[in-house]
Z-matrix of the N, CA and C atoms (Angstrom, degrees):
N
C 1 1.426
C 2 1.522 1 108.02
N 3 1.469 2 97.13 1 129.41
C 4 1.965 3 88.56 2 -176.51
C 5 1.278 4 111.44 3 -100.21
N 6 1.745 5 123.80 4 167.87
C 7 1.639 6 115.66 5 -141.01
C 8 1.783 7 80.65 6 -102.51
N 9 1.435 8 95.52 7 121.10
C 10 1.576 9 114.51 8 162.26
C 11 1.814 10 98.16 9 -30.34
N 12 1.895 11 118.29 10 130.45
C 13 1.341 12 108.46 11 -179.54
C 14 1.548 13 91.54 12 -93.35
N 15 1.303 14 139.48 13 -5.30
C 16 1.427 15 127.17 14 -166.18
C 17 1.910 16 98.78 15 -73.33
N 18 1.472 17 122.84 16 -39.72
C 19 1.052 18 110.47 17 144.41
C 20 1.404 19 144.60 18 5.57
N 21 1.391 20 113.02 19 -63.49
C 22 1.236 21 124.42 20 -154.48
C 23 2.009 22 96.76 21 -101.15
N 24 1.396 23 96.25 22 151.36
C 25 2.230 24 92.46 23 166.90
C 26 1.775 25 97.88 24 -74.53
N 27 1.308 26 77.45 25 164.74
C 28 1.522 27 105.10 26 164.66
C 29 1.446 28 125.89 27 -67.01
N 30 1.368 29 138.63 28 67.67
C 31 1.535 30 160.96 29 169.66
C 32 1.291 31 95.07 30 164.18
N 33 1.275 32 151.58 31 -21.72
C 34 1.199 33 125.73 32 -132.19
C 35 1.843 34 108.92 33 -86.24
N 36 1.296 35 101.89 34 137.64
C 37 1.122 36 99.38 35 -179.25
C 38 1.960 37 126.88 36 -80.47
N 39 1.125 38 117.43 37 133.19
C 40 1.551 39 104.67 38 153.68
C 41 1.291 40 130.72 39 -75.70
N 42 1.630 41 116.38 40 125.83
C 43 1.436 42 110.52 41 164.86
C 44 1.170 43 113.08 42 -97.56
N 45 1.658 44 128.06 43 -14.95
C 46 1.588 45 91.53 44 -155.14
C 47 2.093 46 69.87 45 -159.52
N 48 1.182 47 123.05 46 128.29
C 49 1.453 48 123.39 47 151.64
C 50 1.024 49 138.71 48 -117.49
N 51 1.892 50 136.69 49 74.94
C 52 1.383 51 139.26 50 -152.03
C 53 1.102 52 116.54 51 -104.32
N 54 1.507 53 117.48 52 145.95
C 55 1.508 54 108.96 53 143.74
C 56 1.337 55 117.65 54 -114.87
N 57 1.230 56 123.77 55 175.92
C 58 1.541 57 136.90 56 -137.03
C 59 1.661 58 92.38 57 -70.59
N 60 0.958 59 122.56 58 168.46
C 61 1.420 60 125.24 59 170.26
C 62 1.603 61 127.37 60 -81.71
N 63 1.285 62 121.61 61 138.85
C 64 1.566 63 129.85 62 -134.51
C 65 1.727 64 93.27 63 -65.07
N 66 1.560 65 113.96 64 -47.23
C 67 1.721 66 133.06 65 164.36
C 68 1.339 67 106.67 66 -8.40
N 69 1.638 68 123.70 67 -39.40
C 70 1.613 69 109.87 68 -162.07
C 71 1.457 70 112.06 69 -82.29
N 72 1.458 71 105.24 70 -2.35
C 73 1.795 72 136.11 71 163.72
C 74 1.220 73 117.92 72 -31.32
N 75 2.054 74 90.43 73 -73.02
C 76 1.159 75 99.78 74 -174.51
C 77 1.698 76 145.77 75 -13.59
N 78 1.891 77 94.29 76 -67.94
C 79 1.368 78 92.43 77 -163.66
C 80 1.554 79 106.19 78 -65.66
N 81 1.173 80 123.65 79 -53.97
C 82 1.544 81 143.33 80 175.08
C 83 1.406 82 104.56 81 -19.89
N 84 1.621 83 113.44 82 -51.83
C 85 1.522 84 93.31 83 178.39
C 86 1.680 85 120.43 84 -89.16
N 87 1.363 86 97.86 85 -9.98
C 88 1.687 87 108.60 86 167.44
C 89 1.746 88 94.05 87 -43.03
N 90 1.320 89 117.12 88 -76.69
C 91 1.492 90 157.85 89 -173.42
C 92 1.651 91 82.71 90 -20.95
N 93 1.409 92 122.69 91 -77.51
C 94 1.414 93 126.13 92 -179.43
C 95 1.325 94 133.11 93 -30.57
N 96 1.518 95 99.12 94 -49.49
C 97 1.336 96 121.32 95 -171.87
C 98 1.310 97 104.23 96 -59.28
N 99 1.800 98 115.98 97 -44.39
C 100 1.393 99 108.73 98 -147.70
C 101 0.935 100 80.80 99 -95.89
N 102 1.616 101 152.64 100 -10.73
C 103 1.702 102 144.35 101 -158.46
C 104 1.416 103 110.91 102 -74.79
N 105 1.767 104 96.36 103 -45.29
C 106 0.971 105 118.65 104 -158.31
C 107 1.870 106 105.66 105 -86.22
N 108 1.085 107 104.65 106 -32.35
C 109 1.389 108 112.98 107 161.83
C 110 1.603 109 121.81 108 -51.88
N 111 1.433 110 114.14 109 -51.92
C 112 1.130 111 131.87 110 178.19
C 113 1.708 112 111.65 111 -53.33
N 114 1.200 113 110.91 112 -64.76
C 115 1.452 114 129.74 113 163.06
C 116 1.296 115 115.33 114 -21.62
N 117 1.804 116 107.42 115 -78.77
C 118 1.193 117 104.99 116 -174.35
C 119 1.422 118 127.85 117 -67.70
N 120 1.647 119 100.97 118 -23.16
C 121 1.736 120 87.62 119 -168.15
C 122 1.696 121 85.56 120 -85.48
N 123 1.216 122 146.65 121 -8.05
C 124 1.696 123 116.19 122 154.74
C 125 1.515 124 127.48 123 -70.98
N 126 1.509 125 106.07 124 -19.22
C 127 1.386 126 93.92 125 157.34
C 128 1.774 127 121.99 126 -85.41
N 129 1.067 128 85.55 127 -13.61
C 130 1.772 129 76.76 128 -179.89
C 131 1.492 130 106.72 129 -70.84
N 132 1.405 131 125.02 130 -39.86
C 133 1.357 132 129.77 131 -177.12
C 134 1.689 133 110.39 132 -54.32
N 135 1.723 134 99.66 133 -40.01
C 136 1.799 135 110.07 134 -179.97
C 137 1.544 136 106.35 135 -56.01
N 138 1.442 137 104.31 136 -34.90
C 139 1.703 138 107.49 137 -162.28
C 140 1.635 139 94.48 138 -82.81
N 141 1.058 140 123.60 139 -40.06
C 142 1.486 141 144.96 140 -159.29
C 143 1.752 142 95.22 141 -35.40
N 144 1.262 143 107.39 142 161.29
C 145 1.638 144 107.80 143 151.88
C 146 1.140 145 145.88 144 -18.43
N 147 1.348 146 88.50 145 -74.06
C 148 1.692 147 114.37 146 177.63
C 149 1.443 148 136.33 147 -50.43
N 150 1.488 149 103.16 148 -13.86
C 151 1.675 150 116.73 149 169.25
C 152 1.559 151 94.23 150 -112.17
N 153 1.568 152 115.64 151 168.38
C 154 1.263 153 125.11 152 161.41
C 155 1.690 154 107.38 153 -93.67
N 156 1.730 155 97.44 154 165.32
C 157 1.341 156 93.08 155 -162.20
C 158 1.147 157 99.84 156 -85.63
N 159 1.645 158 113.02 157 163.56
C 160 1.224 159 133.53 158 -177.50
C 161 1.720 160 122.62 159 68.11
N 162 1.292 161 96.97 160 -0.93
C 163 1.988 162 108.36 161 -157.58
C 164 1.944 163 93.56 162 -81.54
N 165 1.563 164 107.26 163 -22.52
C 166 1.546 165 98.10 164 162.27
C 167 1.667 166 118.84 165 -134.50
N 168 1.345 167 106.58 166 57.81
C 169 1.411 168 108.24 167 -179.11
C 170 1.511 169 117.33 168 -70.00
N 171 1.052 170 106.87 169 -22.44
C 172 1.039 171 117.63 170 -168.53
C 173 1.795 172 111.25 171 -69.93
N 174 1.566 173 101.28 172 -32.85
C 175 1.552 174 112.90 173 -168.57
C 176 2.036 175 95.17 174 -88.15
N 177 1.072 176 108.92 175 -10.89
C 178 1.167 177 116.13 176 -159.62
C 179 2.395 178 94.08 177 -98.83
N 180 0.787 179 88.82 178 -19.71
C 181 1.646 180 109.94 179 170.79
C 182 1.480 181 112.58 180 -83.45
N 183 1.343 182 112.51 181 -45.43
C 184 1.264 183 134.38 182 -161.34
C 185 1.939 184 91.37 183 -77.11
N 186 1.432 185 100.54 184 -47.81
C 187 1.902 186 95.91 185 -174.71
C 188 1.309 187 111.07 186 -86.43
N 189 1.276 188 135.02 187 -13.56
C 190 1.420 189 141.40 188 150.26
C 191 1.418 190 116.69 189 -32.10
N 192 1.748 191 119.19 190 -71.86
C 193 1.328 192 130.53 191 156.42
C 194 1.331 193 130.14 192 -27.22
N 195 1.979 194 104.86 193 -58.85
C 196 1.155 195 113.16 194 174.96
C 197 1.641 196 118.32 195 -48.21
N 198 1.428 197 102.63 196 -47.21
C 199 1.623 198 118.88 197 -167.97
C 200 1.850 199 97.04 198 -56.51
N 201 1.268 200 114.55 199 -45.11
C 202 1.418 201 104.25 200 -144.41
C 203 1.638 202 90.72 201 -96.53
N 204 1.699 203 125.94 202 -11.91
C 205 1.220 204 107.42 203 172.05
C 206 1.671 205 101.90 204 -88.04
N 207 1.230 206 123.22 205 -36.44
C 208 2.027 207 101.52 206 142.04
C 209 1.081 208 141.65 207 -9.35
N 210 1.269 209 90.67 208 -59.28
C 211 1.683 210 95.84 209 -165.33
C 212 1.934 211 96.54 210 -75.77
N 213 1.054 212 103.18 211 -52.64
C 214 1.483 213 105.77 212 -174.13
C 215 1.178 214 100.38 213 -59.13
N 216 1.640 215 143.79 214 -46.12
C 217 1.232 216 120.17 215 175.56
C 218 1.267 217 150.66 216 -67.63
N 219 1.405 218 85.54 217 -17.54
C 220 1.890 219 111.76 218 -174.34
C 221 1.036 220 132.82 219 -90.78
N 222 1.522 221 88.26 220 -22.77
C 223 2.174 222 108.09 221 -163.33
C 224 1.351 223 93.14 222 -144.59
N 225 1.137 224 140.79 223 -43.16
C 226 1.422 225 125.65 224 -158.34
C 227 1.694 226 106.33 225 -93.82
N 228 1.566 227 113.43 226 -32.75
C 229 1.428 228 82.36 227 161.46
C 230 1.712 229 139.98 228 -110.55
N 231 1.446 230 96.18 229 19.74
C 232 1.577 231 108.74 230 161.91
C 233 1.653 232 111.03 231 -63.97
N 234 1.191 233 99.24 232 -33.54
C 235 1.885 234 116.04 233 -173.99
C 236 1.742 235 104.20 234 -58.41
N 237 1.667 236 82.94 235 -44.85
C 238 1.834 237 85.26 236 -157.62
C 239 1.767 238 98.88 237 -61.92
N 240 1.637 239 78.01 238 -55.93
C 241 2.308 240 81.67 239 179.06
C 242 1.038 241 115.26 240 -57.00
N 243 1.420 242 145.42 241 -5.31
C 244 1.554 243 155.47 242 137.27
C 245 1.639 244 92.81 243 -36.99
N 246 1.159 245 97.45 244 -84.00
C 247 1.444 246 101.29 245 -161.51
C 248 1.864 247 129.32 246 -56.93
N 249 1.493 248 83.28 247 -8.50
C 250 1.420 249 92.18 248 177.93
C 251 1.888 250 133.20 249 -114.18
N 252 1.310 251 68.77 250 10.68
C 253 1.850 252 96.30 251 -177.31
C 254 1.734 253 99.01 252 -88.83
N 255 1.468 254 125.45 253 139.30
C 256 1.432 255 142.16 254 166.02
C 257 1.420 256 123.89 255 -156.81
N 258 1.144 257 104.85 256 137.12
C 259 1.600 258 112.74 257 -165.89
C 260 1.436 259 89.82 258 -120.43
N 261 1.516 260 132.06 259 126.72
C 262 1.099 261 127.57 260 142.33
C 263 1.585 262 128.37 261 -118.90
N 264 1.248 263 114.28 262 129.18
C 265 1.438 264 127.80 263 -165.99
C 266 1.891 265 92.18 264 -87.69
N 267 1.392 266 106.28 265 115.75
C 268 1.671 267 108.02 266 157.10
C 269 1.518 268 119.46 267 -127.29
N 270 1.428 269 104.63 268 172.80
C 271 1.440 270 81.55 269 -175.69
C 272 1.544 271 147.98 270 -91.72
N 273 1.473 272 107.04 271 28.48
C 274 1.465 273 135.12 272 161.15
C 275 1.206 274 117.15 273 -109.79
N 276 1.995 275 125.54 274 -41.87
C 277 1.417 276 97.88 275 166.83
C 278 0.961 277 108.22 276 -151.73
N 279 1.467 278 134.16 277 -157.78
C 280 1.745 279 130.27 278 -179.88
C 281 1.751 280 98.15 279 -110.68
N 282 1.419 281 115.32 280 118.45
C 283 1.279 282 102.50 281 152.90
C 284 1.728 283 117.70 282 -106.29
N 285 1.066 284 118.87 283 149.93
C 286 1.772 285 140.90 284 -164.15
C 287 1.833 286 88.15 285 -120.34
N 288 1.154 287 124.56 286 111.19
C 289 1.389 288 133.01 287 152.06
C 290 1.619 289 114.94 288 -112.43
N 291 1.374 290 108.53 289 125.80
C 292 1.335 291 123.59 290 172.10
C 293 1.714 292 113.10 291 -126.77
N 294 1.476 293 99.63 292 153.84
C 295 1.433 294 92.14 293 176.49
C 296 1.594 295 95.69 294 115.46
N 297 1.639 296 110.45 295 166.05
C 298 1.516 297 111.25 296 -167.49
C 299 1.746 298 89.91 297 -136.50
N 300 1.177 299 133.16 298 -73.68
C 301 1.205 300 158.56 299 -146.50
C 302 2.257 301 99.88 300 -90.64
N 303 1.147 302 96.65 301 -57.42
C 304 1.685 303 101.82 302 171.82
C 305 1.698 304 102.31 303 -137.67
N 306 1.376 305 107.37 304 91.01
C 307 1.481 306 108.23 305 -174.47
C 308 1.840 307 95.53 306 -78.54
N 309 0.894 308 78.95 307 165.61
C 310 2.195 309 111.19 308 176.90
C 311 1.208 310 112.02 309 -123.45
N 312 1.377 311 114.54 310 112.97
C 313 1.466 312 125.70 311 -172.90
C 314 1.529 313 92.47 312 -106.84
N 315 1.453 314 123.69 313 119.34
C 316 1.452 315 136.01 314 156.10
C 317 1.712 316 111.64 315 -94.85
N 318 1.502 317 121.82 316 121.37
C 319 1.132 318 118.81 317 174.67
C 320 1.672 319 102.56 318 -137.43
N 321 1.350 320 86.24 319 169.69
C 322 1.604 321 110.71 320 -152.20
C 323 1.266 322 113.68 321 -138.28
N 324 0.960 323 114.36 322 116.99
C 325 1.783 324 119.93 323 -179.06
C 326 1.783 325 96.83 324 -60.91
N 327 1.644 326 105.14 325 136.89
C 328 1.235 327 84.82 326 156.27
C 329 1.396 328 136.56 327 -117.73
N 330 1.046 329 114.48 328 38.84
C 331 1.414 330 142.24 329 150.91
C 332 1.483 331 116.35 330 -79.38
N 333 1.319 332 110.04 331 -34.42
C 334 1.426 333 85.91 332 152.23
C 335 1.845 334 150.02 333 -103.18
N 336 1.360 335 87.04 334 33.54
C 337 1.331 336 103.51 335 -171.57
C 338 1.794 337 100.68 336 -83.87
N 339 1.563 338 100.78 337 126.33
C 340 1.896 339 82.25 338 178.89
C 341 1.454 340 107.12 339 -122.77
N 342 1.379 341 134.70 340 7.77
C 343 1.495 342 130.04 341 153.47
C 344 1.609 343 97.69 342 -144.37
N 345 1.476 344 104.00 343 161.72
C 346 1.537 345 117.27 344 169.36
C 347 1.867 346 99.60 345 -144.30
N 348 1.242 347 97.74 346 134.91
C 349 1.486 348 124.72 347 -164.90
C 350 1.447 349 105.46 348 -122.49
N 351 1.221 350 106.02 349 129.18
C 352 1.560 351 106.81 350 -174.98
C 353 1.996 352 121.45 351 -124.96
N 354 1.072 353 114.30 352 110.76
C 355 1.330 354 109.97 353 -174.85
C 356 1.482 355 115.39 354 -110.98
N 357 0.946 356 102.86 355 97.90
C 358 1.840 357 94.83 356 -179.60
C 359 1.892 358 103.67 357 72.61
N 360 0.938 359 129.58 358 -145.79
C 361 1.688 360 146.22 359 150.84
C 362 1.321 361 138.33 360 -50.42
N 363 1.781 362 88.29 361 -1.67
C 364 1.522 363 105.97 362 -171.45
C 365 1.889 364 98.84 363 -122.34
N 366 1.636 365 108.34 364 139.78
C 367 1.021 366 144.72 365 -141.17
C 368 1.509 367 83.74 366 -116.00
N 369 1.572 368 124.32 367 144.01
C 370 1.658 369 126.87 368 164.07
C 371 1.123 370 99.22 369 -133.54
N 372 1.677 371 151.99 370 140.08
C 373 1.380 372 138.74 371 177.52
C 374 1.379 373 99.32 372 -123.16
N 375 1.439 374 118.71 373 121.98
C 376 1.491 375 97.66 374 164.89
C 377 1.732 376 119.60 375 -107.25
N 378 1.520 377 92.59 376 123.02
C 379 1.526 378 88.46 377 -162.29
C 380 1.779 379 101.67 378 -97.01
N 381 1.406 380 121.88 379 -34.76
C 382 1.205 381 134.35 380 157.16
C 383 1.247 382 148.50 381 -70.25
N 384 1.468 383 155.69 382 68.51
C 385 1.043 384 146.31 383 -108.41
C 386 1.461 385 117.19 384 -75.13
N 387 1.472 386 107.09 385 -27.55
C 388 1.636 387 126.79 386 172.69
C 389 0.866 388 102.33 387 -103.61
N 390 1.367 389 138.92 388 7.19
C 391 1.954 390 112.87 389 171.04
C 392 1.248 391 101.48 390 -103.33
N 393 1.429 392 95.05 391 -151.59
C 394 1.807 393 107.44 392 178.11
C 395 1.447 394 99.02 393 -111.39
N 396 1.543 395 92.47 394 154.98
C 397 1.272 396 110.07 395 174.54
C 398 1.388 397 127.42 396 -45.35
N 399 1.642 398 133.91 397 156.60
C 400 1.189 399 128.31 398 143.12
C 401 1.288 400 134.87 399 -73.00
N 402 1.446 401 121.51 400 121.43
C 403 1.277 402 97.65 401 175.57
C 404 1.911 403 147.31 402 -120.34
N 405 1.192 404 114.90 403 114.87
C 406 1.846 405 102.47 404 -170.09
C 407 1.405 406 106.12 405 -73.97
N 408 1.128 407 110.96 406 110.21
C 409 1.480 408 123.39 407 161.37
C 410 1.713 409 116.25 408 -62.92
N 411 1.343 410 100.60 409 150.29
C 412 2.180 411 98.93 410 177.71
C 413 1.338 412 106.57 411 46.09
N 414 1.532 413 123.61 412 61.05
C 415 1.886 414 107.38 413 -177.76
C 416 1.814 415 103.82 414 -95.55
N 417 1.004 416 116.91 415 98.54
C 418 1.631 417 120.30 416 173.44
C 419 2.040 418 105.44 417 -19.71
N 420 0.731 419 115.19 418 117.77
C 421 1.907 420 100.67 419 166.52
C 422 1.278 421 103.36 420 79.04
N 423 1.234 422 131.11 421 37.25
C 424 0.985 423 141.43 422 -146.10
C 425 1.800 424 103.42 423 -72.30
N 426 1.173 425 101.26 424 -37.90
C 427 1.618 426 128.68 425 -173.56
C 428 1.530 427 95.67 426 -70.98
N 429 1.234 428 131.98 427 -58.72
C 430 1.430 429 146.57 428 144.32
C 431 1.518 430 122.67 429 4.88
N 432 1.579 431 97.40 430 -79.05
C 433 1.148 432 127.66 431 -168.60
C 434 1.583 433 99.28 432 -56.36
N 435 1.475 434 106.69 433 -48.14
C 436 1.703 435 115.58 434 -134.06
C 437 1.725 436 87.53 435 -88.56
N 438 1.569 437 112.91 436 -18.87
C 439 2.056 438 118.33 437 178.53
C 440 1.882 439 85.07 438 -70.19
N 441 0.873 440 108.91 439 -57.22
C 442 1.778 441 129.28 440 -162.42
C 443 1.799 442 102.36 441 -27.59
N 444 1.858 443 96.87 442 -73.94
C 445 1.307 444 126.42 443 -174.60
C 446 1.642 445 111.63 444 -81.22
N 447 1.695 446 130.36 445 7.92
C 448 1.283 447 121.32 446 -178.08
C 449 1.869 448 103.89 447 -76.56
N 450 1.053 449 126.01 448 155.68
C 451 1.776 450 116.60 449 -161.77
C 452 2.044 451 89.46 450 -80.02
N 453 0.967 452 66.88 451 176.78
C 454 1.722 453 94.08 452 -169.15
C 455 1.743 454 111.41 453 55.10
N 456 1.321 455 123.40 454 31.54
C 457 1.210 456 135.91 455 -176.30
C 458 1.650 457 117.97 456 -121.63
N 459 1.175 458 115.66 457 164.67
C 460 1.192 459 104.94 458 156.01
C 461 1.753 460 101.51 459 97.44
């Protein structure tokens, strides 16, 4: 999804336009594999020999449903919020858009950012001196990002 430019002021530059890193995938389709595994080999057992036919169609209807409100819960909408997550780095502030249908744009001066903390792929901003941190989860370049966004930079 590309970042709406009405978004942005008039000069403002882009430095950096990401989305989260492909990794947060992973487990979700792990999740599928085995769901879907699970599923079928109980229907295969329903269809199997060993019962007569039709004597549990009903249970065999029943894991159909199950499977596909699975699938939609497990994998299909981690995908969508994949797909609907964007971070763009410019060079006055960071906007974070999430959301597909009514996205939420959070932006951030970056002048007022006064430490950036980096753990693994994950981003901490502290924009408040007494609160808690902000945080970007899955940031591509993370190491990148975090030289990019340290204050007096950029």
């Amino acid at each position: 999804m590309a970042f709406p430019q009405d978004e942005l002021d008039p000069g403002e530059e882009v430095l950096l336009d990401l989305n989260p890193v492909f990794g947060r995938l992973v487990l979700p389709w792990l999740e599928l594999i085995l769901i879907t595994g699970v599923i079928w080999l109980l229907i295969g057992v329903i269809d199997g020999p060993l019962i007569a036919a039709g004597d549990l169609g009903w249970l065999r209807r029943g894991l159909l449903v199950a499977w596909a409100g699975l699938v939609a819960w497990r994998a299909a909408a981690p995908v969508a919020a994949w797909l609907g997550e964007r971070t763009v780095v410019t060079d006055r502030r960071i906007l974070l858009r999430r959301g597909w249908l009514r996205p939420r744009v959070v932006v951030i001066d970056r002048a007022a950012i006064r430490a950036v903390d980096r753990r693994g792929a994950d981003l901490e901003l502290r924009v408040d001196p007494w609160g808690p941190p902000l945080a970007l989860r899955d940031v591509p370049g993370a190491r990148r990002v975090a030289r990019l966004l340290a204050p007096g930079r950029g």
